[in-house]
LOFI-397067 format. One line per field, with one value per residue (C-alpha): chain; residue in one letter; x, y, z. Coordinates in steps of 0.1 Angstrom, whole numbers, plus 5000, padded with zeros to 4 digits. Layout:
kette = A,...
rest = A,...
east = X,...
north = Y,...
up = Z,...
// end
This chain:
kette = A,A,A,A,A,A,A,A,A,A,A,A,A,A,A,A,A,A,A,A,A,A,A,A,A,A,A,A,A,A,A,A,A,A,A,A,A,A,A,A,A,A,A,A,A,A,A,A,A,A,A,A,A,A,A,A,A,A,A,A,A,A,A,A,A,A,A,A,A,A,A,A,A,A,A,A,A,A,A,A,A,A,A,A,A,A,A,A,A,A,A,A,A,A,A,A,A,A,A,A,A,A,A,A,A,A,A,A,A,A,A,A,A,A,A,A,A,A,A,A,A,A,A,A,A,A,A,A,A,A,A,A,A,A,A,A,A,A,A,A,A,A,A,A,A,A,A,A,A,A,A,A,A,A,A,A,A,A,A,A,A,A,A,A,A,A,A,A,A,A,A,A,A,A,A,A,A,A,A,A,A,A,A,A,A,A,A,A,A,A,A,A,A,A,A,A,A,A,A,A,A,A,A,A,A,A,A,A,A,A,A,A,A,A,A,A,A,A,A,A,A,A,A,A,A,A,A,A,A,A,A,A,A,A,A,A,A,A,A,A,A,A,A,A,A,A,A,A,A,A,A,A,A,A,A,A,A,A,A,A,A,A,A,A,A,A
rest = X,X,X,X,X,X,X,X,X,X,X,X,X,X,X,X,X,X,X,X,X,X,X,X,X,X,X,X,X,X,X,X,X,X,X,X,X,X,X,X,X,X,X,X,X,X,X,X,X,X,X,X,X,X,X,X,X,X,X,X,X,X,X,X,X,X,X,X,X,X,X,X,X,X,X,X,X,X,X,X,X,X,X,X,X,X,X,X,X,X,X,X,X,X,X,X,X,X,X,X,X,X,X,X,X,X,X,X,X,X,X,X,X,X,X,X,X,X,X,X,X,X,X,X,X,X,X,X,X,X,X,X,X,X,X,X,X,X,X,X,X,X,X,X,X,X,X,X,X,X,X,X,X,X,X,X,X,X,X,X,X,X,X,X,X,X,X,X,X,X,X,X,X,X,X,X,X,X,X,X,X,X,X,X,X,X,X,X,X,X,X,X,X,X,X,X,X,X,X,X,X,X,X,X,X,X,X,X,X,X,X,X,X,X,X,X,X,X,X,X,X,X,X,X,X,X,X,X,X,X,X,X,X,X,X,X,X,X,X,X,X,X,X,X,X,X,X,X,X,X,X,X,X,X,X,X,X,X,X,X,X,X,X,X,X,X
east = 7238,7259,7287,7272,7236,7254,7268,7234,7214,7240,7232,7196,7197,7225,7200,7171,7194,7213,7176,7163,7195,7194,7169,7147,7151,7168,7152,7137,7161,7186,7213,7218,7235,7251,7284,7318,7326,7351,7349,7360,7348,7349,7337,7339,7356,7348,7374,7365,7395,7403,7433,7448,7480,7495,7529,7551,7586,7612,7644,7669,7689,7658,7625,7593,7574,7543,7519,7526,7522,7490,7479,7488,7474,7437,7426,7425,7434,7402,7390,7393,7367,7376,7367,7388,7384,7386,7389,7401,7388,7366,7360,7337,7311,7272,7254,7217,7197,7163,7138,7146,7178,7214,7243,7281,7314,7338,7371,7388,7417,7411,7434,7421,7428,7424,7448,7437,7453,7452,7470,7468,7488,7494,7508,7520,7537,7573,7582,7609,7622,7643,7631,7659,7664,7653,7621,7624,7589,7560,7566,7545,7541,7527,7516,7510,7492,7484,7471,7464,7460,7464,7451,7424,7414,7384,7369,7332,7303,7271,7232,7213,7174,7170,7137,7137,7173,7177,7200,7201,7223,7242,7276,7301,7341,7374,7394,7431,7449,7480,7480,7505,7507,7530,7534,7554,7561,7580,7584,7599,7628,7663,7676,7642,7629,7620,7599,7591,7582,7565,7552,7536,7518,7492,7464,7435,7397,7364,7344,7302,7279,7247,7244,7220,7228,7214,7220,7220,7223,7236,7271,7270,7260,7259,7255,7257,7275,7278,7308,7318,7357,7373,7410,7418,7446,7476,7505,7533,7556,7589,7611,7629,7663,7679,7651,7632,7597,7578,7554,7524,7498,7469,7454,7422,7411,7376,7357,7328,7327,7297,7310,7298,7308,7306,7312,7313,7304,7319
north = 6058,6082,6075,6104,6089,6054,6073,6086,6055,6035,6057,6060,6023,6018,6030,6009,5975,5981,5990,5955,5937,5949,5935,5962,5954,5982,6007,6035,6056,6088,6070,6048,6075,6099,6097,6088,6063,6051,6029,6014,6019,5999,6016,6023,6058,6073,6096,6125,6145,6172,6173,6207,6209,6235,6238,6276,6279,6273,6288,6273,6280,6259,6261,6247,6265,6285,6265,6234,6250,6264,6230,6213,6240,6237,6206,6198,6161,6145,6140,6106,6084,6058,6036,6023,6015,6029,6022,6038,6047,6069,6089,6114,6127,6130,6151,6133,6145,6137,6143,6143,6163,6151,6171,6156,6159,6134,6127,6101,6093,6066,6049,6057,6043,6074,6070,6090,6099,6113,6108,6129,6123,6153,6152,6194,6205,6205,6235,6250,6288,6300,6283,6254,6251,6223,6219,6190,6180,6170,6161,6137,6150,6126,6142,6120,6134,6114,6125,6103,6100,6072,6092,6116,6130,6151,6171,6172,6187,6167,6172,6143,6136,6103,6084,6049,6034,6052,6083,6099,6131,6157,6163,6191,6201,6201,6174,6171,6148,6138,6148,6133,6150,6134,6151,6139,6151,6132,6139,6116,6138,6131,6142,6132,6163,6145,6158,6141,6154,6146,6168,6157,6181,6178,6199,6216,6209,6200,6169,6165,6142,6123,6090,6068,6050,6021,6010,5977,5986,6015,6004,5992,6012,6005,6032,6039,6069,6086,6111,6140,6153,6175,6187,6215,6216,6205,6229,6217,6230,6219,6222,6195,6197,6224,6242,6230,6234,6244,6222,6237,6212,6215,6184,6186,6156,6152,6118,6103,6078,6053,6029,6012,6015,6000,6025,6014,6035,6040
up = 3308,3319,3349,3369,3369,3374,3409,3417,3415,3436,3463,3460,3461,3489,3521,3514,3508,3541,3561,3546,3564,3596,3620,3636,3669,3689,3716,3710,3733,3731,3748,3715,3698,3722,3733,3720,3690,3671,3636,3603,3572,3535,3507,3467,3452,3420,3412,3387,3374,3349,3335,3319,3297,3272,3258,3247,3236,3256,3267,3242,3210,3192,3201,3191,3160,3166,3146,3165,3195,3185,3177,3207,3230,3209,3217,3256,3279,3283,3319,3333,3355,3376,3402,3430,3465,3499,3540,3571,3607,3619,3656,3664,3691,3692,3716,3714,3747,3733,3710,3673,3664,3666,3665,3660,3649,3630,3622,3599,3580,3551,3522,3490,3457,3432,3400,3370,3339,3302,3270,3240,3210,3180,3147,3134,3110,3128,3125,3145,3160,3139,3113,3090,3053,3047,3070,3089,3081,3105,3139,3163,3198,3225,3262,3293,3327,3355,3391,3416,3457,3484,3515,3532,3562,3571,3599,3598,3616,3610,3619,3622,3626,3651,3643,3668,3661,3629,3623,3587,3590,3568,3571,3557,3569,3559,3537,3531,3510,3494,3455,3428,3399,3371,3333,3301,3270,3240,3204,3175,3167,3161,3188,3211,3234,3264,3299,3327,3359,3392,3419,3451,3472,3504,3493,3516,3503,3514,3521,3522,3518,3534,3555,3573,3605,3619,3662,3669,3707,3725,3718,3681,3654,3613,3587,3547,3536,3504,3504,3480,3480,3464,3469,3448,3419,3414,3393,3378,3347,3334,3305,3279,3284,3257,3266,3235,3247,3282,3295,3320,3337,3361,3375,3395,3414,3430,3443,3450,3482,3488,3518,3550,3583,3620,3651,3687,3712,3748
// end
């Protein structure tokens, strides 16, 4: 069973489970939706990133040989999947003046816990520019990436159909969060070429998603919410000290959110 189906069946399941725990007991009336609110939320991420590394040459008196970096460069990272957890607060307006159709927008800012990484390890053939009499043999290379984030914020628009106390809506904006980006690269030669480097950028994206809302009275409101991120790439490139070798990454992180949350409005 693969982790995406896994994703898709939590949140096929998530709506019905939080509509059988509610009691159905509101009023059928606009006023239970419109207004201002404000919130928490408490949810699950599942973080989907693709991680992107190749090596060249670099600037020194030695470099690394063309067959091992031919080698390295053939096989890509894997991508990683993990599962972490979120929560933050939420604020927004609806305009609800009757019949069916709701229109709002919503802003949030939430902690995430999205820490991803990939390690690949290589054994070449060693060689080295310009090539050494005697060979020195092969060579093992080992190559770490790891991109995480611990925030997010969105803007979102979101349309909503309002049937008794229920609201099930669409939503779609702007995300931005803080991406981490850290690469290393070590061999087993004598000396050792070494890189390690971090790079932290805030990075623009998008959020959407779907959601179901429940109001328990024209003040207090419950809803599910399934959310998808995504927050662009992050670059980074460095080089072992005596330019040995050149080291170029690309992390991309993107996440899945299913989470609950509580508004009051006012």
């Amino acid at each position: 069973m693969t982790p995406r189906f896994i994703r898709l069946a939590a949140a096929a399941s998530f709506f019905p489970l939080m509509a059988s725990a509610v009691p159905a007991f509101a009023a059928d009336d606009s006023s239970l939706w419109s207004g201002w609110y404000v919130g928490g939320t408490l949810g699950v991420t599942s973080g989907n990133s693709k991680f992107a590394m190749s090596v060249a040459p670099g600037n020194g008196a030695s470099t690394i040989g063309a067959a091992d970096v031919s080698l390295i460069n053939a096989t890509a990272l894997s991508d990683s999947n993990k599962t972490g957890f979120e929560g933050g607060i939420e604020g927004g307006y609806n305009w609800h003046t009757g019949g069916n159709w709701l229109f709002g927008i919503e802003t949030e800012w939430v902690a995430l816990n999205v820490n991803e990484r990939a390690t690949a390890t290589y054994t070449a053939p060693g060689q080295i520019n310009p090539p050494i009499t005697p060979a020195p043999g092969p060579a093992t290379y080992t190559l770490n990436q790891r991109a995480k984030t611990s925030w997010m914020w969105t803007l979102r628009p979101r349309v909503g159909y309002v049937s008794g106390p229920w609201l099930f809506y669409g939503t779609a904006g702007v995300a931005s969060a803080d991406l981490k980006s850290q690469i290393q690269f070590s061999d087993n030669r004598t000396p050792q070429h070494v890189i390690a480097s971090d790079n932290t950028s805030t990075k623009t994206g998008y959020a959407a998603g779907l959601g179901a809302g429940y109001a328990f009275s024209p003040t207090v409101s419950m809803k599910g919410e399934w959310l998808y991120a995504g927050f662009g790439t992050v670059r980074s490139t460095a080089t072992s000290s005596g330019g040995f070798v050149a080291l170029t990454s690309k992390a991309t992180i993107d996440t899945n959110i299913f989470r609950a949350g509580l508004d009051w409005r006012f």
